[in-house]
C-alpha positions as CSV (number, residue, x, y, z in Angstrom):
1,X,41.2,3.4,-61.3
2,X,42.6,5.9,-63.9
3,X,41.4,9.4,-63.1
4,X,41.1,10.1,-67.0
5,X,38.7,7.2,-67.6
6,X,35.3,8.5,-68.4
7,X,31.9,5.9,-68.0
8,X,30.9,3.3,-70.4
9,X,28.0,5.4,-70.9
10,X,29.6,8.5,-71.6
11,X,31.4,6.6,-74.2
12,X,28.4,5.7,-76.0
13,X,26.8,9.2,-75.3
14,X,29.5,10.7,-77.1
15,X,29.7,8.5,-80.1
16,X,25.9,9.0,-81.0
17,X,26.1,11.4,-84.0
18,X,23.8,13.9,-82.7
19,X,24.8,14.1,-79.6
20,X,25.2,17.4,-78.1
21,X,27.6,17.5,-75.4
22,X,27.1,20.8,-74.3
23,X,23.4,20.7,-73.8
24,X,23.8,17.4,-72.4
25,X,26.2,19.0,-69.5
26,X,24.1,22.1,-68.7
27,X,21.0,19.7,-68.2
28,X,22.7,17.6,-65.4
29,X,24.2,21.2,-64.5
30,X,21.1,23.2,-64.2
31,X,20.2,22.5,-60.2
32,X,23.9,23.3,-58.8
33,X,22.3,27.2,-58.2
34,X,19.3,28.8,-59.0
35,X,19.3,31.7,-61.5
36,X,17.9,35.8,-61.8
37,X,17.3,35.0,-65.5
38,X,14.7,32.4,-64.5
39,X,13.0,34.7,-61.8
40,X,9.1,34.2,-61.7
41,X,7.2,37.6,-60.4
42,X,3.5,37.2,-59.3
43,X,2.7,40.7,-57.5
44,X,-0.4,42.1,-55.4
45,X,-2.5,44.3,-56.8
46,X,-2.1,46.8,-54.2
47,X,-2.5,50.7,-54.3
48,X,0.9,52.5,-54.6
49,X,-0.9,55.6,-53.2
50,X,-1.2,54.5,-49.9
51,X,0.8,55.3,-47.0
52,X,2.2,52.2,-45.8
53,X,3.4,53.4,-42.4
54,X,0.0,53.7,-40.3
55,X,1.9,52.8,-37.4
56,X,5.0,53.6,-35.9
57,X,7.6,50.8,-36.7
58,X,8.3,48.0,-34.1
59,X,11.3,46.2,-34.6
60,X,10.6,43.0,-37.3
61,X,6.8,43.8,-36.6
62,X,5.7,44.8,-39.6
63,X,6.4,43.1,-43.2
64,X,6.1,44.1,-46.8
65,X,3.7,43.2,-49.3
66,X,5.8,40.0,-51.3
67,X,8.3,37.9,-50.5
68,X,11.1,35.7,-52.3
69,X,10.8,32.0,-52.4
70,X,13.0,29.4,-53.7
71,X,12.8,25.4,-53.1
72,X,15.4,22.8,-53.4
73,X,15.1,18.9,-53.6
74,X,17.4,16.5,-53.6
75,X,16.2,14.8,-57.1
76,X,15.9,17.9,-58.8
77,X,17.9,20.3,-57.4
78,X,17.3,24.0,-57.3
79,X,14.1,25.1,-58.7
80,X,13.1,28.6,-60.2
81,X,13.1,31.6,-57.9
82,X,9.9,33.3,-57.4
83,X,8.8,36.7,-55.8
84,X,4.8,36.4,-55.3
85,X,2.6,37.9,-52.2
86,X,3.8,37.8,-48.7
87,X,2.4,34.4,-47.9
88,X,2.4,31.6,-45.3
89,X,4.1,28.3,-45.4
90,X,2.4,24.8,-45.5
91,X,5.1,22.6,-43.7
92,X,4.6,18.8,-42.7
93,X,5.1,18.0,-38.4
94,X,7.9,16.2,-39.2
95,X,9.8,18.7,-40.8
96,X,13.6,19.3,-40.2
97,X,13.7,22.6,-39.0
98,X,11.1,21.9,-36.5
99,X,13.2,18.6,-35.1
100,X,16.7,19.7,-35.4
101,X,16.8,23.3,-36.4
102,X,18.6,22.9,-39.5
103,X,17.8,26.5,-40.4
104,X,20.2,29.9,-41.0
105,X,19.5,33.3,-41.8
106,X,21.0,36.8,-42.1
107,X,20.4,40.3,-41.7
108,X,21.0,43.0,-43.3
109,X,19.6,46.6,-44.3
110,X,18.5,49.0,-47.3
111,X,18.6,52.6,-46.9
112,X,16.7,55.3,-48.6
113,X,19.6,57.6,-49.5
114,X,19.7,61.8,-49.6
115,X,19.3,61.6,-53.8
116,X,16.5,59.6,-54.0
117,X,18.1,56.3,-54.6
118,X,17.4,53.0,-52.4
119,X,20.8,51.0,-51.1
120,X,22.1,48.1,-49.5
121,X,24.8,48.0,-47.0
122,X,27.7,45.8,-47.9
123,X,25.6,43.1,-49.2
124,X,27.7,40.9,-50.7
125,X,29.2,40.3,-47.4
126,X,25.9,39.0,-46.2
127,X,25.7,36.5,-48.8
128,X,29.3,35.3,-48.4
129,X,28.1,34.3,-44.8
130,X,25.2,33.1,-45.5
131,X,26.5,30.3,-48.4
132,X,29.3,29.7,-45.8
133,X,26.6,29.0,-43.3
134,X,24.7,27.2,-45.4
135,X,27.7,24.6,-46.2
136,X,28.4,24.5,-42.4
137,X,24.2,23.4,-42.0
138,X,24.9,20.8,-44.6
139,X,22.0,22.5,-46.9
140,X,22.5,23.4,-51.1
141,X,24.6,25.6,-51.8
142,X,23.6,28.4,-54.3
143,X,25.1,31.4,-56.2
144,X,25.5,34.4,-53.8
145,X,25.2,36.5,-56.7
146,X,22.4,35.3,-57.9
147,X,21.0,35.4,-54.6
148,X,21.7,38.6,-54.6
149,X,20.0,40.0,-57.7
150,X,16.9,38.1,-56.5
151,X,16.6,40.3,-53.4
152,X,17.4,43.4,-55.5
153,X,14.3,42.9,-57.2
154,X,11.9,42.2,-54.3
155,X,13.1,45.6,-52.8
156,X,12.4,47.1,-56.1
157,X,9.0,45.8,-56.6
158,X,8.4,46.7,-52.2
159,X,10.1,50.2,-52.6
160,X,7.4,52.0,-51.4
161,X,8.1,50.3,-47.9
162,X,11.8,51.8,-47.2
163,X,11.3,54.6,-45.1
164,X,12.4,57.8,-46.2
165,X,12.9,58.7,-42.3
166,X,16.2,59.5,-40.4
167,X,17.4,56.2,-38.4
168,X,15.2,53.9,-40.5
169,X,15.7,51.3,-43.0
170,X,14.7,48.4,-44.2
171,X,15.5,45.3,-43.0
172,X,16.0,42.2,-45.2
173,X,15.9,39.0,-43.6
174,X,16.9,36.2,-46.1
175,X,16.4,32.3,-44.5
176,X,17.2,28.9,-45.2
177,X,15.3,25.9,-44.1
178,X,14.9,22.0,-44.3
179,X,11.5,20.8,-44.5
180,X,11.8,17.2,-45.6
181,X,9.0,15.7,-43.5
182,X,11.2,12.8,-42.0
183,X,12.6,12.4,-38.5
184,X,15.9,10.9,-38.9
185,X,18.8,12.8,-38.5
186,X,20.0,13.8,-41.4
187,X,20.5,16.7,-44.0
188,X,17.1,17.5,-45.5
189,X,16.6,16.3,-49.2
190,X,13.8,19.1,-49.3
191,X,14.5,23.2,-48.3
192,X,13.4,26.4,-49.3
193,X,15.2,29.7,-49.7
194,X,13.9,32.6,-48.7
195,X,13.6,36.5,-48.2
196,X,11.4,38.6,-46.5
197,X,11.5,42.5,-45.6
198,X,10.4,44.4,-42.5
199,X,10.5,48.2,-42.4
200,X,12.3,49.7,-39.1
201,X,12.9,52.3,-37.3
202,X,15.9,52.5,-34.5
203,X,16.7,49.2,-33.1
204,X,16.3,50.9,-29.1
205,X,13.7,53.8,-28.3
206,X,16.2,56.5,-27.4
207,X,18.9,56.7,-30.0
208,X,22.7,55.8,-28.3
209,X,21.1,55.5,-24.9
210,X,23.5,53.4,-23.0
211,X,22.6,50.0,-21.8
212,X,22.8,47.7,-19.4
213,X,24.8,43.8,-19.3
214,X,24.2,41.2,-17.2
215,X,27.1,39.0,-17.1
216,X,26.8,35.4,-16.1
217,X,29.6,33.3,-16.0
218,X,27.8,30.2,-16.1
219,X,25.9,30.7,-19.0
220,X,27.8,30.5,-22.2
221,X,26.7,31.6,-25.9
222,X,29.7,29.4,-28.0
223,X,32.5,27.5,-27.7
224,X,35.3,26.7,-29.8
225,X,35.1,24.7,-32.8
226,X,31.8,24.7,-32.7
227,X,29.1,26.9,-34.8
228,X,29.0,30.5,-32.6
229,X,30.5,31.3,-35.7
230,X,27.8,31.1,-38.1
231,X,24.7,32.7,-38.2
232,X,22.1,29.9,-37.4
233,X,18.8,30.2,-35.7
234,X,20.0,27.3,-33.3
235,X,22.3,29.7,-31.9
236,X,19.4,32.1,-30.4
237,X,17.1,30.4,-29.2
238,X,19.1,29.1,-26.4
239,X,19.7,32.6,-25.2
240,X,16.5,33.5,-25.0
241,X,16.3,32.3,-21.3
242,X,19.0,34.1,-20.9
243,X,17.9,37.2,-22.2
244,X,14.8,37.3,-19.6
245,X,17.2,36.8,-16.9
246,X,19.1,39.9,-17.7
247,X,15.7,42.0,-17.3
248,X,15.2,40.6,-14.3
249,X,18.3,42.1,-13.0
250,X,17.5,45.3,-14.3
251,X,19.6,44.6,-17.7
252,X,18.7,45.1,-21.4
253,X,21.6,43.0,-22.6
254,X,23.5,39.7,-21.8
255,X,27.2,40.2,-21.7
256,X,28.2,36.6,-23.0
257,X,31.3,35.0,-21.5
258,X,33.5,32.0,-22.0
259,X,36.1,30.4,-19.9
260,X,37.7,30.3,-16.8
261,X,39.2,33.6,-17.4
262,X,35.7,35.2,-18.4
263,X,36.6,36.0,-21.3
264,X,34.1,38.7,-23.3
265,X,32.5,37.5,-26.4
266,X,29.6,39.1,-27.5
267,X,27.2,41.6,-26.4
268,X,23.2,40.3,-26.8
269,X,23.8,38.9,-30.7
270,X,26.4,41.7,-31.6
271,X,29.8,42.3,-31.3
272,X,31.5,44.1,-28.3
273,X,34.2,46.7,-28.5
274,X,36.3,47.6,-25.8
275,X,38.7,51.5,-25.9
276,X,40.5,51.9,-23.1
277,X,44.3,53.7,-22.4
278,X,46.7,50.3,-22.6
279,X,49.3,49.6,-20.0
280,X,51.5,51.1,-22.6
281,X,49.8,54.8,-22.3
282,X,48.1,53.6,-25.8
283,X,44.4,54.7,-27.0
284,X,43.4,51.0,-27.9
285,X,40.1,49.4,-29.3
286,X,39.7,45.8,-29.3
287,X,37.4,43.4,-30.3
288,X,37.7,39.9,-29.3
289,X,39.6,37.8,-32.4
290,X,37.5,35.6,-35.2
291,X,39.9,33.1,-34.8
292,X,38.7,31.3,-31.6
293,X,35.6,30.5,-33.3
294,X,33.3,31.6,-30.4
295,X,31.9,34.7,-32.4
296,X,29.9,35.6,-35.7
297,X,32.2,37.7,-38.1
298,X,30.1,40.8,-38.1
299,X,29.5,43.1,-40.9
300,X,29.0,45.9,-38.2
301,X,32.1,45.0,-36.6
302,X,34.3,44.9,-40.1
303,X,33.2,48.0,-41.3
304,X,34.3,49.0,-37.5
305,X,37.5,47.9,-37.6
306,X,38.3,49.1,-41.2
307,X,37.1,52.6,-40.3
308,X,38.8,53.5,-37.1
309,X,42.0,52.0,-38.5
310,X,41.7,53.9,-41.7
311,X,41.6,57.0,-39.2
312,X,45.0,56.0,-37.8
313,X,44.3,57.6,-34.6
314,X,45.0,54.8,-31.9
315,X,45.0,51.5,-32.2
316,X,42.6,48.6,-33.4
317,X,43.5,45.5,-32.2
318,X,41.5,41.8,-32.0
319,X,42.7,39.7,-29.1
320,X,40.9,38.3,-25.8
321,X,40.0,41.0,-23.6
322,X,38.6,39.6,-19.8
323,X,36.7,41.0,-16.9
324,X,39.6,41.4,-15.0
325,X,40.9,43.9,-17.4
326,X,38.3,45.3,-17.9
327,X,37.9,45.5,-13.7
328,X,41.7,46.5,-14.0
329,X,41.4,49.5,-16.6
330,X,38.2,50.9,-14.6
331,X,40.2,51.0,-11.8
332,X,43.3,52.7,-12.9
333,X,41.2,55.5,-14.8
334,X,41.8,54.3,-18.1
335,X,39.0,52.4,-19.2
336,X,37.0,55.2,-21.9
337,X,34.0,52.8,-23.4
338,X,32.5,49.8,-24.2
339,X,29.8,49.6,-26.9
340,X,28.3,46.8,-29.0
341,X,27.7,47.1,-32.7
342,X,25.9,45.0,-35.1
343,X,23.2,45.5,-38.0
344,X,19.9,46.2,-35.8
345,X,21.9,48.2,-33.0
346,X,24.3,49.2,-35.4
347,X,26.1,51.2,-32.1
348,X,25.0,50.3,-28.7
349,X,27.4,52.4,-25.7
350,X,27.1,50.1,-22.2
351,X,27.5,52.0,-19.2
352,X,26.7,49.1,-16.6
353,X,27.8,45.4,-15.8
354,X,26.0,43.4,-13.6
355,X,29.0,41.1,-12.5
356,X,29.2,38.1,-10.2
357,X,26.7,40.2,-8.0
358,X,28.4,43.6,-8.4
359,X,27.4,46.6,-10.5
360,X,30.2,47.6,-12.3
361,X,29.5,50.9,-13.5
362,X,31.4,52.9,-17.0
363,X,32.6,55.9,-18.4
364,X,29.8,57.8,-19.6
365,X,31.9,60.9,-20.3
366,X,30.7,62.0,-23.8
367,X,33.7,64.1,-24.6
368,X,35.8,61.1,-25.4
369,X,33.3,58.4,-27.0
370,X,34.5,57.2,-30.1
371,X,30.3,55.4,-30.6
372,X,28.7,58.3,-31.4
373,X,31.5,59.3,-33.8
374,X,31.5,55.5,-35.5
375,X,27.8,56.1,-35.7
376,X,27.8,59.4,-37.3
377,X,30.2,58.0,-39.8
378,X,27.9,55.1,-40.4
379,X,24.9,57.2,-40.9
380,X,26.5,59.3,-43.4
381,X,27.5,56.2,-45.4
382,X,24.1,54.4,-45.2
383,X,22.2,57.7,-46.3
384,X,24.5,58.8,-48.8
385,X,25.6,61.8,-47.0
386,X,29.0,60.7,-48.6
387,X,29.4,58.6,-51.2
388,X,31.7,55.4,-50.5
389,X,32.2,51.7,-51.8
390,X,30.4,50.3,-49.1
391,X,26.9,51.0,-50.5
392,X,25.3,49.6,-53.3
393,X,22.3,50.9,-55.5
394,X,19.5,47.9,-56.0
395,X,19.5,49.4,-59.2
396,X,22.5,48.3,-60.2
């Protein structure tokens, strides 16, 4: 077929003398993303006098007063966003997400800064993953930008819910579901987008306590070529199990390994960071690599990376890293830290490992801990302590 023919009706489309081609396009063009221009606002009638914070915050316990909501079909496409009262969903039983868990979401934070002004960490980066994801989950795909002005607003009209409190924020949890109510397996031909936001306070009690891991070789979080790499709620719930075995030996954390090796992934659902001396009489922090597929490219553990190489102090490197190094460098003296880091934790030290029926116990020498110094950096940056690219005004 020549690629440059155009349909029959096209033909006849364009030979009507009032035809208008360009409104004709945008029409079949309008559902491909959703747009801030068409943004619907409903809002409580609330009273912006009172205190918000009667409680002190729970992790994703307590929720703002509207949410953002925006539906997709298959016929029609996208339809307009709207931001209305913090409501609950009406879903059918047969709804995707509840059969094959065709669902994604993402995290990510607003801070109330040192001049008064409300910002977002790194967003865009957030929505990068999150359309990536969403192409992976084979849902609509949208304008991240858009997407992003959207939330902008809902924080603006729930400002009065980011906490103007050292080591709090607000958390911003935007999702992406099917819910076409049929039980064959298949992409949904009916989803909604959308956001809601949970003041918090620190992620652990006591801030930079060090944890515990309990390793398990048998039970594994990811493998390769597979989806570890993208942030979808199918991903979690499988270590949930998990999770309540680590308390049960005395842990707060699973310490998530892969292969025959033991290879270290992940720490709970952040990244892990191992600084240790090198067999080259190196300072060296690694992180395992992106490339296997087996992790989720963390916004945390960028903004890690970037930072501590920008300080050109030792060096950064991503590459497999396995217990028996790990074993190896604690032996030999030159194992300094392990730590996890992601957007709830942001910095996590670990200064036990319960191994193959073994506690392997860290370094808790403070004196050479690079966490606390990645997280004083950090909380400069999110507060505005120092101004830097990272952050971004929902005003602008």
């Amino acid at each position: 077929m020549n690629p440059f023919a155009i349909s029959n009706r096209l033909r006849c489309l364009l030979s009507e003398p009032h035809f208008n081609a360009r409104k004709w396009i945008s029409s079949r063009a309008f559902a491909s993303t959703f747009k801030y221009d068409d943004l619907e606002i409903v809002t409580k009638d609330i009273d912006l006098n009172e205190n918000p914070f009667k409680e002190e915050l729970q992790f994703g316990s307590t929720f703002t007063d509207h949410m953002l909501e925006i539906k997709w079909t298959e016929s029609k496409g996208w339809e307009k966003p709207i931001i209305s009262p913090l409501h609950n969903f009406s879903l059918h039983p047969a709804s995707k997400v509840f059969h094959y868990a065709q669902e994604l979401f993402e995290g990510m934070k607003a801070y109330y800064c040192i001049d008064g002004k409300i910002r977002l960490f790194r967003p865009q980066m957030n929505m990068s993953r999150m359309l990536r994801t969403a192409k992976r989950a084979g849902l609509a795909e949208f304008d991240e930008n858009e997407l992003l002005k959207c939330i902008k607003k809902l924080i603006q009209i729930d400002k009065r819910w980011v906490p103007n409190k050292p080591n709090h924020s607000l958390y911003i949890r935007p999702t992406f579901m099917g819910t076409e109510a049929t039980l064959g397996v298949a992409s949904a031909k009916e989803s909604i987008l959308f956001c809601i936001l949970s003041p918090v306070g620190s992620y652990f009690k006591n801030k930079l306590e060090p944890i515990a891991l309990f390793a398990d070789p048998n039970a594994v979080r990811a493998f390769p070529k597979g989806v570890g790499n993208y942030k979808l709620g199918s991903n979690y719930g499988p270590t949930i199990k998990i999770q309540q075995n680590a308390v049960k030996e005395g842990c707060q954390q699973v310490l998530w390994l892969f292969g025959d090796d033991h290879q270290l992934t992940e720490v709970g659902t952040v990244n892990i960071f191992v600084y240790l001396i090198n067999e080259n009489n190196e300072k060296e922090l690694i992180t395992p690599p992106l490339e296997d597929e087996l992790i989720l490219p963390g916004i945390t553990r960028d903004s890690v990376l970037t930072m501590t190489r920008e300080w050109n102090e030792f060096k950064v490197t991503e590459k497999r890293i396995t217990m028996k190094e790990v074993q190896k460098a604690l032996k030999e003296n030159r194992l300094v830290e392990i730590f996890g880091a992601g957007t709830a934790c942001i910095v996590s030290p670990v200064n036990r490992i319960k191994y193959q029926n073994e506690n392997i116990i860290l370094p808790t020498d403070e004196t050479h801990k690079i966490s606390q110094r990645i997280l004083n950096k950090m909380t400069e940056i999110y507060y505005g302590q120092v101004s830097h690219k990272w952050m971004l005004s929902i005003d602008e």
